[in-house]
N, C-alpha and C positions, 0 to 999 in steps of 0.2 A: 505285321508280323507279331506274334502274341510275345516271343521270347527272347507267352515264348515269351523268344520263342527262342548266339545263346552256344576257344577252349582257353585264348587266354585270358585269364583273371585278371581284376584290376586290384592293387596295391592299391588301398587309401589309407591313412590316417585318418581316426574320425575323433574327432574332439567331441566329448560324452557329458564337459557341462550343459547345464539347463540356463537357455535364458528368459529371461521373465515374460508370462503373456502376458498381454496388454488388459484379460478378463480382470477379475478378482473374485470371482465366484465359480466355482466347478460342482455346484452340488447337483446331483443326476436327475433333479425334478425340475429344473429351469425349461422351460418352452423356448424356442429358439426365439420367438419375438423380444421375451425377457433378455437372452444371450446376446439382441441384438442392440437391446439398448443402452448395456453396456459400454459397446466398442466407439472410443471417439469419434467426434464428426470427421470423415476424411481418411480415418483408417484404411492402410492401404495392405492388402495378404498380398505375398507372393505364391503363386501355384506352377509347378513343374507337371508336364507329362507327355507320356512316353509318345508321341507318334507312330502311328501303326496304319494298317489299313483303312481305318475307319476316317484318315486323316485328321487335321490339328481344327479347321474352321468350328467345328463342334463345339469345341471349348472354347473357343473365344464366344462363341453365341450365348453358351451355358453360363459363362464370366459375364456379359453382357446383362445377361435375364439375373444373376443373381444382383449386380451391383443396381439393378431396380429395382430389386426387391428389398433388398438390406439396404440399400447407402454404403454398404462396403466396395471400395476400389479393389479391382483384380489385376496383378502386375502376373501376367500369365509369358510361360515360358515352354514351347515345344518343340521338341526335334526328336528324327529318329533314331540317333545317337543320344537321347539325355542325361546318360553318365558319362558323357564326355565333357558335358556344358557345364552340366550342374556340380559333378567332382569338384573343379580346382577350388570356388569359393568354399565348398561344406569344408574341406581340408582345412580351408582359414577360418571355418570356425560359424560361416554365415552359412544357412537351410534355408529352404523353401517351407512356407508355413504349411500346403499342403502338398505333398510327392503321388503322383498315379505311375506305379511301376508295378510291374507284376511279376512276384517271382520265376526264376527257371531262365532267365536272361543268364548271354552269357559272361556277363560283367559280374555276378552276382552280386548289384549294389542292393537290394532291398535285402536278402538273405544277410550278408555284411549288416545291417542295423537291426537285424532280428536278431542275431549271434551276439553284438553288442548289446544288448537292452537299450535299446537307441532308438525305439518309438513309442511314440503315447498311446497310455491306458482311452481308448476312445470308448467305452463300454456307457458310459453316459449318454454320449449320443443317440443310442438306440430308445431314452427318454426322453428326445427332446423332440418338439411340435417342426414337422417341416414347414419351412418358411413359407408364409403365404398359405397354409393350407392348416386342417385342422388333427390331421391324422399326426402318430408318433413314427418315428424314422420305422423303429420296431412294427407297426402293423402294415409299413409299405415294402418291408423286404419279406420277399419269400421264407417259406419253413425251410430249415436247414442249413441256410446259408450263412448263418451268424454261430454254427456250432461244430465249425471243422476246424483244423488244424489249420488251416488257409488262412485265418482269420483269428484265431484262438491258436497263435503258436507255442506257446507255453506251457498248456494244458494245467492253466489256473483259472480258468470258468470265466478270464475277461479277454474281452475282445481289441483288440490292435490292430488290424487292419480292415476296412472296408470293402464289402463283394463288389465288385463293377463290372458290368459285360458279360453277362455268362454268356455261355457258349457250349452246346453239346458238341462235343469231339466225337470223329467218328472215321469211317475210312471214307474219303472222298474218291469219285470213280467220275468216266463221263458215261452217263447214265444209255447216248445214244449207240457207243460203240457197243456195249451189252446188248442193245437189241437188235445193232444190225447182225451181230455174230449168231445169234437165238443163246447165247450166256446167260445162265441163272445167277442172281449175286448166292453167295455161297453163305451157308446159313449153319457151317461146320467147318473148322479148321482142314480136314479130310477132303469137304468139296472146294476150299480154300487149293489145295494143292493140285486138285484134279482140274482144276480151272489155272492154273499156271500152266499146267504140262499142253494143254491146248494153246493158251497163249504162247508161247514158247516155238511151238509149231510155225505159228504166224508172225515170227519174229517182234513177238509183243511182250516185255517182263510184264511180270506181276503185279511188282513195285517198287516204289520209291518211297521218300522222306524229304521234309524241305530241310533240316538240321537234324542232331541226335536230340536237341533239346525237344523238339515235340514227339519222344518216347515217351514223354513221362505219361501225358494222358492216354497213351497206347497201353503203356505196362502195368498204369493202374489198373484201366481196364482188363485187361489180360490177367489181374493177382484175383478179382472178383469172379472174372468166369471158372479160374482155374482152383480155387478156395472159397471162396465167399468171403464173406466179410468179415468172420474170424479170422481166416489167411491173411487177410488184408491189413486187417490190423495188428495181428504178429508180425506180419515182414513189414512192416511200414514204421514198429517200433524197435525194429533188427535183434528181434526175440533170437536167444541161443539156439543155434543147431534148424531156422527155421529154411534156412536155404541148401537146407542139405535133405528137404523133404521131398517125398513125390508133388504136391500142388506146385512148389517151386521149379521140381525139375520141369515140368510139364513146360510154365513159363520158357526154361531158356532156352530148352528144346524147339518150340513153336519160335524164338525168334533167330536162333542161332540157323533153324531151315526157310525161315523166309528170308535171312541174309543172301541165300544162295539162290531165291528166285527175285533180288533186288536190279535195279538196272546199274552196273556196275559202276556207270559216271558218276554215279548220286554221290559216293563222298566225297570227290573233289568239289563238290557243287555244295556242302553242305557247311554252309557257314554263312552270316550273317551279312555279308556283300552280294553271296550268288543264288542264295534261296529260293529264289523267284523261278530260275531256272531249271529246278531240281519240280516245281511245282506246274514248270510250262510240259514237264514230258505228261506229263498225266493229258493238257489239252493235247498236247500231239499225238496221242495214242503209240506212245511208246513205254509208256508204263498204266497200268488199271487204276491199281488203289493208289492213297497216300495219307496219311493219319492228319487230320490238319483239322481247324474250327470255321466255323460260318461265316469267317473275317474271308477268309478265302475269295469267295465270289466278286466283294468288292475289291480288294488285294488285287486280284487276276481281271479286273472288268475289260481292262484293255487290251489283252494280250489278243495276241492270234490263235485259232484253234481250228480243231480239226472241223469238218464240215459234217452237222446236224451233231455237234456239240449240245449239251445238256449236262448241268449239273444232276450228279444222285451222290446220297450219303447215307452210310449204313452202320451199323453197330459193329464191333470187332464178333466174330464167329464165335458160336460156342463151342466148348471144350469138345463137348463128345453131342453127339443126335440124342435132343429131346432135353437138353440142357439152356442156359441161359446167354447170349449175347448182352454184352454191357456196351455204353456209353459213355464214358465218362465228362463228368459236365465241368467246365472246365471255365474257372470267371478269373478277372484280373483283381488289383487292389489296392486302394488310395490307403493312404497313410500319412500319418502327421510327425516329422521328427521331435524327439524331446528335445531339441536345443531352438525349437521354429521358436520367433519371438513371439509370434499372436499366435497362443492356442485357442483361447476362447472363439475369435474370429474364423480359425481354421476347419476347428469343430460345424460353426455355422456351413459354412461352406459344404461340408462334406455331405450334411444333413440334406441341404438343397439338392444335392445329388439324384436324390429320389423323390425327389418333387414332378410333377405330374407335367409341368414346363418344360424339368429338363431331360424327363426321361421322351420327352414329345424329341428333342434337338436330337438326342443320342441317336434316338430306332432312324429318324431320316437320315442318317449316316451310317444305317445297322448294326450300330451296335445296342443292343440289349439289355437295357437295366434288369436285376434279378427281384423284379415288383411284383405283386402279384397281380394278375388278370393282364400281364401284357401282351399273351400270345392270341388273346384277341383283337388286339388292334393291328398283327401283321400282315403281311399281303407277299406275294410271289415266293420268289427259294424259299423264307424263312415260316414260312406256313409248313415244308416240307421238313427242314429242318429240326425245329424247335416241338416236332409232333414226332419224332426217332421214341421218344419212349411211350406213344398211345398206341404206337406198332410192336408193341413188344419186347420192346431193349429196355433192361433192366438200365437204372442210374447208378452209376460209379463216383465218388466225392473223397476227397481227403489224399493228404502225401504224408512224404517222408517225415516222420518226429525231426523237430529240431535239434540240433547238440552245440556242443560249445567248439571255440572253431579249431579244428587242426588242421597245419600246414598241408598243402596238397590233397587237401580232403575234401570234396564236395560232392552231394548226390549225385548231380549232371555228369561229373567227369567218373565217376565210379561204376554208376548204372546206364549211362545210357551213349555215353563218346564212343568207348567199346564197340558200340556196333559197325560205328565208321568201319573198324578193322574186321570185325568178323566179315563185313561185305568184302573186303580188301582182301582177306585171308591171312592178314598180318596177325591174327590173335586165334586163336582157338577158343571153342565154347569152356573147354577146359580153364582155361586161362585167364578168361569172364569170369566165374563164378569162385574160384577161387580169390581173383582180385574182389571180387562183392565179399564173401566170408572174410577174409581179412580185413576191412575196411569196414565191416559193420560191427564188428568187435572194436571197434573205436570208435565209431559212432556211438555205441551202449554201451560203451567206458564212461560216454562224454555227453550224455543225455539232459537237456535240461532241465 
């Protein structure tokens, strides 16, 4: 689960001293061999991260390959609760030297240390020689991926957190019940609807969602097809009066009417115990689409499904015929807290990341390093997947600016919990967008 993937909040206290890395040199031109020589004999990093579909073995192999390549010991740490494990001690004041969590959970512990200025400046790293190899961190990550807000939450030109996993987001469908019905996937919001009212027929919804938390890369996508990327980037830095335009309305219109061709059970099912289940109606052919990333497949490997089951994944539909469908690509993010005691070491680490070893560990686990030339070396679904934009679908990247924190205020529960009730009918689209306008006037009160 990406969140993702993700309503109640966790209370921490975060203690915001710095304690000393075990480096002594941080200057942006060290090669990681230099960085490596450094770190005492026996140094030992601690590494936290999240568990998700791709399972935890990964990284311990990755920990493995790196402590033979450095000499540095990995005290690695996984669960798919890891803000529940890793909290109590950071409370007391002790981090993990490197954190892999990715925004949009819904604990929001990574966003909580983005809010605090509570993670290191890693923009050096993209300097520094991956381990074992002679290329710079900077020429093994993909264009783009080190100049979003994702990554760049500040919007001071340095980089704090690390890409990991991409992942084109898109609606996921099963590809066979499309063709035993003769269904076209719909390539317009309009054939979108016209393709409900048949489903519907055949007592099949439309759709579902495994959480509200995987809206985000739904409604990004949705702000690009319905604006472009000027829209996208006004309502993402909650420009005055941008939500009371036509691009916006357009947005909550298209989701406030696919509320009502949702499978009704999905909000009780939308939370981070029954997810799975919200994501088994798609294999039962009880719902079509569902917004969700390429973790999916393995995610769902074992489940039961209907017969001549097939994954297919498509771009969210364009606004109007003859218009653009997006994708939004959608990667996770390691990060270093400023209180971890070995920065220097942690740095290392994160650098090996993109190492040619361990993006080899990652992909037989499917997940994805965002390297360049990797989508040559994939084979089955992810051949079909990770080629959504050589068919067409525009890419979608970047979220919500950051602000400074206020009580009861968070992107997730503003923009996207809502939905739960517009499927419920507890809430009105009215009622949505008025809670967005209000709440993003304090978000751009509180911008950082």
């Amino acid at each position: 689960m990406k969140k993702k993937i993700l309503c109640t909040m966790m209370s921490m206290v975060m203690v915001a001293s710095l304690f000393a890395g075990c480096g002594t040199d941080s200057g942006t031109e060290n090669s990681a061999s230099d960085n490596s020589k450094k770190e005492k004999a026996g140094t030992t990093i601690s590494v936290a991260a999240i568990e998700t579909g791709y399972g935890s073995q990964m990284w311990q192999e990755v920990a493995d390959a790196f402590t033979e390549e450095t000499g540095i010991q990995v005290e690695l740490t996984t669960d798919k609760k890891l803000e529940d494990v890793i909290g109590p001690s950071m409370q007391g004041g002790e981090y993990p030297d490197v954190i892999h969590l990715a925004t949009g959970r819904e604990a929001a512990l990574t966003e909580q240390f983005i809010k605090g200025n509570m993670i290191t400046d890693i923009t050096d790293v993209l300097s520094m020689k991956v381990p074992g190899e002679d290329k710079l961190v900077s020429e093994k990550i993909a264009g783009g991926f080190t100049d979003t807000s994702l990554t760049n939450p500040y919007g001071d030109g340095k980089t704090y957190l690390a890409p990991m996993f991409y992942s084109p987001c898109g609606l996921f469908y099963n590809a066979g019940l499309l063709e035993e019905k003769g269904w076209d996937v719909p390539t317009t919001w309009d054939e979108m609807w016209e393709l409900g009212d048949k489903a519907k027929e055949e007592g099949i919804y439309l759709f579902t969602y495994p959480t509200t938390g995987y809206f985000d890369a739904f409604f990004y996508a949705l702000m690009y097809a319905a604006g472009g990327s000027e829209f996208f980037d006004k309502a993402t830095n909650y420009e005055e009066g941008i939500w009371e335009t036509p691009e916006a309305q357009t947005c909550f219109d298209i989701v406030a009417k696919l509320a009502e061709y949702t499978n009704p059970i999905t909000p009780a099912q939308a939370n981070d115990q029954d997810f799975t289940q919200n994501q088994q109606l798609v294999l039962d052919n009880k719902a079509i689409f569902m917004p969700n990333g390429t973790w999916i497949v393995g995610e769902m490997a074992d489940a039961p499904r209907a017969d001549g089951f097939k994954w297919g994944m498509t771009a969210l539909p364009a606004v109007k015929a003859g218009g653009d469908g997006y994708s939004y690509t959608w990667f996770e993010q390691a990060w270093i807290p400023s209180g971890a005691e070995h920065q220097d070491a942690a740095k290392l680490f994160i650098s090996y990341l993109y190492s040619d070893k361990a993006c080899e560990i990652f992909a037989k686990a499917g997940a994805i390093q965002p390297v360049l030339g990797i989508a040559d070396k994939l084979e089955g679904d992810n051949v079909m997947f990770y080629s959504i934009y050589d068919n067409g679908a525009k890419a979608a990247m970047g979220n919500f600016a950051s602000f400074e924190a206020i009580p009861g205020i968070e992107v997730r529960t503003v923009f996207f919990d809502p939905v739960n009730s517009l499927v419920s009918g507890d809430m009105t689209e009215q009622e949505w967008i008025d809670g967005i306008i209000s709440a993003s006037d304090q978000m751009r009160a509180n911008l950082k």
